[in-house]
Structure formats: C-alpha cells, structure tokens
VMD Tcl script that draws the C-alpha trace (Angstrom):
set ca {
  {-58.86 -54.02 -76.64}
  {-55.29 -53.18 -77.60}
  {-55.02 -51.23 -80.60}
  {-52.94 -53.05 -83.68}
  {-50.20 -51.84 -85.09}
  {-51.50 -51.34 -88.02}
  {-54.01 -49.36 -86.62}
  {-52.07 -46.26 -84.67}
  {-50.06 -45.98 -87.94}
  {-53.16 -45.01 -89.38}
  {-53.46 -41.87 -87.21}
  {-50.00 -40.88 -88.42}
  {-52.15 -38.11 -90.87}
  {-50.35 -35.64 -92.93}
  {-51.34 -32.18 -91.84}
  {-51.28 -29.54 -93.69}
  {-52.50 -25.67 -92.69}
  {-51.72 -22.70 -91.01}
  {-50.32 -21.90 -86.99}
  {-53.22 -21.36 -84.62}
  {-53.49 -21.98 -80.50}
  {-53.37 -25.48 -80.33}
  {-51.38 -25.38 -76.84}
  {-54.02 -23.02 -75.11}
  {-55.31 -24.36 -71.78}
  {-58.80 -23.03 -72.44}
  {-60.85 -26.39 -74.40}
  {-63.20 -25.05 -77.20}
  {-65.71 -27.73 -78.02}
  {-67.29 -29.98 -75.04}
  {-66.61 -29.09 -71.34}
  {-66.55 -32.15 -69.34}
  {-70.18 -33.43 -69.56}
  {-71.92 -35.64 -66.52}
  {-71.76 -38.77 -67.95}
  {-74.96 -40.07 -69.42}
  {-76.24 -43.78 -67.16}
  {-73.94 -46.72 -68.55}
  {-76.08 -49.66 -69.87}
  {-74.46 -52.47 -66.99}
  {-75.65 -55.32 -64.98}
  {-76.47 -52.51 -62.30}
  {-79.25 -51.40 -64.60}
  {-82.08 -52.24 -66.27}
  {-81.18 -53.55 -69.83}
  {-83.11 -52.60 -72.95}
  {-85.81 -54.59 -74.35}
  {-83.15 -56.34 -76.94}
  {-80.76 -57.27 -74.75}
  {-79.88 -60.85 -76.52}
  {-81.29 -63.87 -75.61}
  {-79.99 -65.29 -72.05}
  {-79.51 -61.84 -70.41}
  {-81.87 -60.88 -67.95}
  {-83.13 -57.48 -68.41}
  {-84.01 -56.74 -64.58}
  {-80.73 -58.40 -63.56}
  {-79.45 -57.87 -60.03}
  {-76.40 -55.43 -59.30}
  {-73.46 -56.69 -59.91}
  {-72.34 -56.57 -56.92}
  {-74.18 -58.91 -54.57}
  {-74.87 -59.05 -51.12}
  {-72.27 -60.27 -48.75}
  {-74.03 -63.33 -47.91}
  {-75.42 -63.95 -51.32}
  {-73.68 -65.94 -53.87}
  {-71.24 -64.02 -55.97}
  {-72.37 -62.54 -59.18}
  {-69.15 -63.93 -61.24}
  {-67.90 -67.08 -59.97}
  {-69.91 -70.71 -58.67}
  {-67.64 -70.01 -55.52}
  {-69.28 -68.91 -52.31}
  {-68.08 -66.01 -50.49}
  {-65.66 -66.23 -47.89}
  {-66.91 -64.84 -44.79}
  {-64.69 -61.99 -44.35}
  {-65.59 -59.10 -41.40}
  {-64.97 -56.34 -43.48}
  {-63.74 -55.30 -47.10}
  {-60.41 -54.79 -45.48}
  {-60.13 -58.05 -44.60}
  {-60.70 -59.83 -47.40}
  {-58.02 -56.96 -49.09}
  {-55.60 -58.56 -46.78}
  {-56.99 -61.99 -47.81}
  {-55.96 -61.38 -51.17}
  {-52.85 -59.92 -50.66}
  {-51.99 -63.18 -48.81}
  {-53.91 -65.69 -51.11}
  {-52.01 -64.06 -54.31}
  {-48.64 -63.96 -52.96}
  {-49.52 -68.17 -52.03}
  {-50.52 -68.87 -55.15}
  {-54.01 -69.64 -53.79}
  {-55.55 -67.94 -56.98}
  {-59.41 -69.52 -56.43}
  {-59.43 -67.79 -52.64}
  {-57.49 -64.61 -54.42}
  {-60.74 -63.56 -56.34}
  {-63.04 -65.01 -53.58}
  {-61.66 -61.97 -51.50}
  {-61.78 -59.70 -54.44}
  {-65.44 -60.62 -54.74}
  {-66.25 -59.72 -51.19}
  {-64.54 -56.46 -50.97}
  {-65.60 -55.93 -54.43}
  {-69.38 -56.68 -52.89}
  {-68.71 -54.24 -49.90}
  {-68.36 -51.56 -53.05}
  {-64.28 -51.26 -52.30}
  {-63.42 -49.21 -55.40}
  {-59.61 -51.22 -55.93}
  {-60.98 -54.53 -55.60}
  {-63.54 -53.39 -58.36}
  {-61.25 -52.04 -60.78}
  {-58.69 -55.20 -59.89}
  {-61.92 -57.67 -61.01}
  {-62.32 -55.77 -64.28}
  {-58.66 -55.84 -65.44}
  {-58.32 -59.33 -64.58}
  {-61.30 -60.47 -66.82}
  {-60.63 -57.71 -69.29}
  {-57.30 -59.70 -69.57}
  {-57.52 -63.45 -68.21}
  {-55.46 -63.02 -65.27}
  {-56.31 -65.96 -63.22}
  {-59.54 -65.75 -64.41}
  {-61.48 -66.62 -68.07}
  {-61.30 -64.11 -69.91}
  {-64.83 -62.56 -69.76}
  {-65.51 -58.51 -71.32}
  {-68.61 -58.67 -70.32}
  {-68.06 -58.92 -66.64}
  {-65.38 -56.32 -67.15}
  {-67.87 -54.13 -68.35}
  {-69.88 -53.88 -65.50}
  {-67.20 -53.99 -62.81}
  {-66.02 -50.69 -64.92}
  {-69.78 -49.55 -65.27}
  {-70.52 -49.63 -61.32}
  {-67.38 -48.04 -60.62}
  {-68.28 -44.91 -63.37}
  {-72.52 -45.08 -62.68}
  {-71.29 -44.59 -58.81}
  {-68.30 -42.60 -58.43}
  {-68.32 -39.86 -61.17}
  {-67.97 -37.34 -58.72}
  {-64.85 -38.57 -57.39}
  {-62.20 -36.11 -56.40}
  {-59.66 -35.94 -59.05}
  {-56.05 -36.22 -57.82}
  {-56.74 -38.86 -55.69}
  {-56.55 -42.75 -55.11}
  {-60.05 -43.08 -55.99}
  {-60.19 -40.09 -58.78}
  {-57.64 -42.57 -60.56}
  {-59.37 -45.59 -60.70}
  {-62.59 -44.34 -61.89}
  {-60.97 -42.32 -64.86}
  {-59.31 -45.55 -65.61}
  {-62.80 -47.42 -65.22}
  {-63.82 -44.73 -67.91}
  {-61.46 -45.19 -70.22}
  {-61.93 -48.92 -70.21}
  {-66.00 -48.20 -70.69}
  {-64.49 -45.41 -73.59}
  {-62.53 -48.82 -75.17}
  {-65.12 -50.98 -75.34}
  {-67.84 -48.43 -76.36}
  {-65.65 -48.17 -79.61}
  {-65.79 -52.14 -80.49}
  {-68.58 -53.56 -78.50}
  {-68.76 -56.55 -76.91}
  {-69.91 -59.56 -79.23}
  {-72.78 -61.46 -78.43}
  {-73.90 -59.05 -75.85}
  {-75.75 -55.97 -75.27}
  {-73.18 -53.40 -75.37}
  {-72.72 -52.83 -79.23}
  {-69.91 -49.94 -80.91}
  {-71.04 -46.81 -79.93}
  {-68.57 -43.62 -81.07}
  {-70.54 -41.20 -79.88}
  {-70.78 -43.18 -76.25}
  {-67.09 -43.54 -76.33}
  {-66.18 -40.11 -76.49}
  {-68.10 -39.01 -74.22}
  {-67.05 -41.50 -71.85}
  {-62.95 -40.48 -72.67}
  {-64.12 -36.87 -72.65}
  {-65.34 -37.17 -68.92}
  {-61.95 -38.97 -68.45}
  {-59.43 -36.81 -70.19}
  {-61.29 -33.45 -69.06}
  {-62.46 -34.12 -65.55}
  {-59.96 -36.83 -64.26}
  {-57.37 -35.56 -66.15}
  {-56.33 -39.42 -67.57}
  {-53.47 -39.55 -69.89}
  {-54.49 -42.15 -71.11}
  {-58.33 -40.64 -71.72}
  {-56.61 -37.50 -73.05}
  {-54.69 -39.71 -75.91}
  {-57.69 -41.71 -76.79}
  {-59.36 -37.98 -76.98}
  {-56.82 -36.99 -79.27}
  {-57.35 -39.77 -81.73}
  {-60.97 -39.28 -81.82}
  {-60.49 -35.34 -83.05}
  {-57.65 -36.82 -85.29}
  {-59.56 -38.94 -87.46}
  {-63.17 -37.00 -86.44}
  {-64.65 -40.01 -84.79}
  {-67.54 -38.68 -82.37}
  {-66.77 -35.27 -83.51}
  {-65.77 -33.02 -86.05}
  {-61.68 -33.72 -87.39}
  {-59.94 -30.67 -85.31}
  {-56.10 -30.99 -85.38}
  {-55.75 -28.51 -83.37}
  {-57.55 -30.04 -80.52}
  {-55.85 -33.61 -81.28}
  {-52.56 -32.19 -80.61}
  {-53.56 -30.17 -77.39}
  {-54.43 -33.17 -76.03}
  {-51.88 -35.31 -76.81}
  {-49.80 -32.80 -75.78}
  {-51.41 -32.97 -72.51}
  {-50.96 -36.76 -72.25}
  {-47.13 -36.70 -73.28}
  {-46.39 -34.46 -70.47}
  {-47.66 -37.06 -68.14}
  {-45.14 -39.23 -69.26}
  {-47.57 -41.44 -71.33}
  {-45.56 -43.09 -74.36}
  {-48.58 -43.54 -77.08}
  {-48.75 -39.70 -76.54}
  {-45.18 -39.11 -76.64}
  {-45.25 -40.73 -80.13}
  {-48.21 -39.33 -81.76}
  {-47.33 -35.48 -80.40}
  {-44.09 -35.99 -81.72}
  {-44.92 -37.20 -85.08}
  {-47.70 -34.19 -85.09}
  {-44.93 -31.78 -84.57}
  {-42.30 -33.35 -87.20}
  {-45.19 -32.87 -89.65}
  {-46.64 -29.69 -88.68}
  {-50.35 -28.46 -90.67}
  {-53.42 -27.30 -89.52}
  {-52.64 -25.19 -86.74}
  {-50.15 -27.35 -85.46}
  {-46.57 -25.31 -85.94}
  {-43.89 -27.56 -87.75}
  {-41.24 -27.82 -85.38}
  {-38.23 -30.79 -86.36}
  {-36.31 -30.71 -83.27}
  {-39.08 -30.61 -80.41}
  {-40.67 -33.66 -82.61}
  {-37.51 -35.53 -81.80}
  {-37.31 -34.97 -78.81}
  {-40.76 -35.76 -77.84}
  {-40.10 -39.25 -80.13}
  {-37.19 -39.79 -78.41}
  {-38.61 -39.71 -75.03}
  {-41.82 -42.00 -76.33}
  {-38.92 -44.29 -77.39}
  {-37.42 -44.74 -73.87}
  {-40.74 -45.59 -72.53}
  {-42.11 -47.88 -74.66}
  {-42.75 -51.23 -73.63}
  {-40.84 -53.07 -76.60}
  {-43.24 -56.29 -77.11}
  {-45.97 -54.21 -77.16}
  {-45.06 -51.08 -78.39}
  {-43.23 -51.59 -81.14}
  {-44.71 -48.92 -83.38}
  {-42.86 -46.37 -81.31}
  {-39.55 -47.49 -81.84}
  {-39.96 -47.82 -85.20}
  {-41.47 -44.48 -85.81}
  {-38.55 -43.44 -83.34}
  {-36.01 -45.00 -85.56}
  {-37.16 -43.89 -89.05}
  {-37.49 -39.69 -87.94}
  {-34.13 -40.43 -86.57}
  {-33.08 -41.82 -89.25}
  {-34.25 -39.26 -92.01}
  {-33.29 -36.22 -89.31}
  {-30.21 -34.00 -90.16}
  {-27.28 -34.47 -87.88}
  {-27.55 -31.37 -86.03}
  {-31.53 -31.95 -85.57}
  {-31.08 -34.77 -83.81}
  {-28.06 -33.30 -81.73}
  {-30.06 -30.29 -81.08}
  {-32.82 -32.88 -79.62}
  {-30.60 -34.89 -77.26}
  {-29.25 -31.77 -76.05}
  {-32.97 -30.55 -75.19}
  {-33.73 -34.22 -73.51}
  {-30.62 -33.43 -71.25}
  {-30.95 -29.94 -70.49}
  {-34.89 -31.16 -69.33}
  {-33.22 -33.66 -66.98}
  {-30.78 -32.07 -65.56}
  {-33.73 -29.40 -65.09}
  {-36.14 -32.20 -63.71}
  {-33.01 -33.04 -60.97}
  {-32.24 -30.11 -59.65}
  {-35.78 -29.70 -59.25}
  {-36.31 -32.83 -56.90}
  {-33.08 -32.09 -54.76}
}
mol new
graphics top color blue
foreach p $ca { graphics top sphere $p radius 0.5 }
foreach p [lrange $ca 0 end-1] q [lrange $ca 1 end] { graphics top cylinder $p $q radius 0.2 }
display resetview
C-alpha cells in the first residue's frame, strides 16, 4: 500500500505555464460528493465475485454471541464495547495478543468505530495478526458505508476520513484474488470525500497526485498544488515535499517561488520518517544543494521567524 520510491519521484513533473489562483479557498471541479455504496462484506457482492466468496455474505461485523467474522476464536463475553476496550488495553500491554483482538472483535461487533479502524490497520499491516487486505477492506468499508456523515473535527470525523483514504489506497491497486479490482475513478472519489469533507491531509495529498498526473480526472496543476498546499499546512511531510518541489519549479499557474520551496522542503525534511521516507531527504538535500547561499539563508530565516511566530502564539 506504501507508495515506492520510485514512484513519488515520478510526480516530481516539470511545470511549465503562466500564474493563476492556485491558493484560492473556493474548489472548482467536484464538491465533496456522497460517496457512492462500497462493494464490502456488508453488502451484497456482484455476480463475479471469484470463486469461494459468498455473494450474500453476512456483515462483517457479527453478532455478539455469534462467532467472529475474522478469527476461529470465540468471542469473549464482554458486557459492553467498553469493556472489551479496556480488555484490550490490558491484554496488549500483557502481551496476551490472541485475547487483544478477541476484544477488538467484540467492540468491533458492538460497531465501536476505534476498535474498527484498529482491526483494519492491523491486517492492512500484520500487526499481531496475518496479514489479510481483504479483511481490511471491509473493516474500512463498514466504517465509510456507515458513518459518512460523521462530524468532521472530531474523534470519529478522523477515523472515518482515514477509513476513506485506506478504501481511496486500495481502490487504486486492488486487492488480488478478490473482488475489489483497481478502480481510479472509485479512488478519487473516495479521497475526494476525504480531502474535501473530512478535511484529511493525508486524502488532500493523495488528491493532489491524482490532478498531478490526471488520474480520475483531468491533469490540473493548479488544483494539485492547492491541495497539497492544504495538506503541508497540516504538518503532513509527503505534502511538505511535493508543495515544495511544485514551488521550486513553478509552471502552470503555480508561481515560481525559490525560497518558500525551501522552506516548505526543509520543513518536509524535519518530519520525515527516515526509513521510510527517504525520498524527502534526498529531494531535501539536492534543492539544498543546487540553492544559492542566500536562498537557502533567506529560507531558514523564514522557518524561524514562523516559529518564533507559532510560540508566541501558544503562550
């Protein structure tokens, strides 16, 4: 699910063109858009669903007595959703990981949005579990199909725009050997409803490389770099990077401007995780690198001036 290397360097695009209102808060194109029912266990599957899935399959989340949809163990007989959170604070922090995602799966059952979200990051990613993208699908697809209309700002507005942008992620590759096969046009849509309505950084960079290379829409600069813009000033490294780079190149709409492009890079740089990240720093180092002296003292400067801004503001 994690894009390569190789691949974000690829949305490093020359631009070329004249200044227009990239920055604007107003979004031409798409308004957020009710998302469109997402093919999960919770629904019924199409007729070609591949051999061994059950087309009228039961929710995914089953009943509290019942046994659980995703693991051969039963579930624990908690009293409430609450409970078994507190179960699996207690069973983690013991290193009791098979009773861990037995209380996951009850809460999870008793439709407890955290526990949801928990059980499709830790298949998405083999934490203490097989790794399994199918399941994570449809913990992520109950959470969207259910809770679109969550408030945005909140506890709960979070985790479903992260549940879309993990349905947005695997809408662009598919799952193999299953029914959910690379849909573009399903995967902006789905972080479009997380970038515009949630306000997800990370939906509002994924948004931005769709317009950048014109992937479920038409190529718009202009849009690309509002939204990454959007994204960096949430603090979100990818988005750091990529805005930066957009400004140290300038082009279609997008003013060329040297010093705010460093400074932006230089900012992605101090939040990038370095064993996964490592296209950052390197894009980081090589701007710096060709930059005139007084460019890149003229960014530095800006990075302090912003802190010492960003301090006085908290006191």
């Amino acid at each position: 699910m994690r894009t390569s290397d190789l691949t974000i360097a690829a949305f490093f695009l020359v631009l070329g063109g004249q200044q227009a209102a990239w920055a604007q808060d107003a979004v031409t194109g798409r308004g957020p858009i009710p998302p469109r029912p997402i093919p999960g266990i919770a629904l019924p599957e199409p007729e070609s669903a591949p051999q061994g899935i059950d087309p009228g399959a039961a929710t995914i989340a089953p009943a509290p007595n019942a046994p659980a949809a995703h693991t051969a163990l039963p579930l624990a007989p908690f009293s409430s959703a609450r409970d078994a959170i507190r179960a699996w604070m207690r069973d983690s922090t013991a290193g009791n990981q098979a009773g861990a995602v037995r209380a996951l799966e009850y809460a999870a059952a008793q439709g407890h949005l955290t526990a949801q979200f928990k059980l499709g990051r830790m298949y998405a990613g083999g934490e203490g579990v097989p790794t399994n993208d199918l399941k994570a699908f449809e913990y992520f697809s109950k959470i969207a199909d259910e809770n679109a209309d969550a408030i945005p700002g909140t506890a709960d507005g979070r985790i479903v725009g992260g549940a879309f942008v993990a349905l947005g992620g695997y809408f662009m590759d598919g799952i193999k050997g299953s029914y959910v096969k690379p849909n573009i046009d399903r995967a902006f849509d789905m972080f479009h409803y997380a970038a515009s309505y949630f306000g997800d950084p990370e939906g509002q960079y994924n948004l931005g490389r769709l317009y950048m290379s014109g992937q479920g829409t038409r190529r718009d600069a202009r849009q690309a770099a509002r939204w990454m813009k959007l994204a960096a000033e949430k603090g979100y490294a990818p988005a750091r990077a990529v805005f930066g780079d957009l400004l140290l190149r300038g082009g279609e709409g997008v003013p060329r401007q040297t010093v705010l492009g460093l400074m932006w890079l230089s900012l992605a740089r101090e939040a990038a995780d370095p064993a996964r990240e490592t296209w950052i720093i390197e894009r980081h180092d090589s701007a710096f690198a060709s930059a005139s002296a007084s460019d890149r003292t003229a960014a530095l400067a800006m990075i302090e001036r912003q802190q010492v801004a960003g301090a006085r503001t908290q006191r």
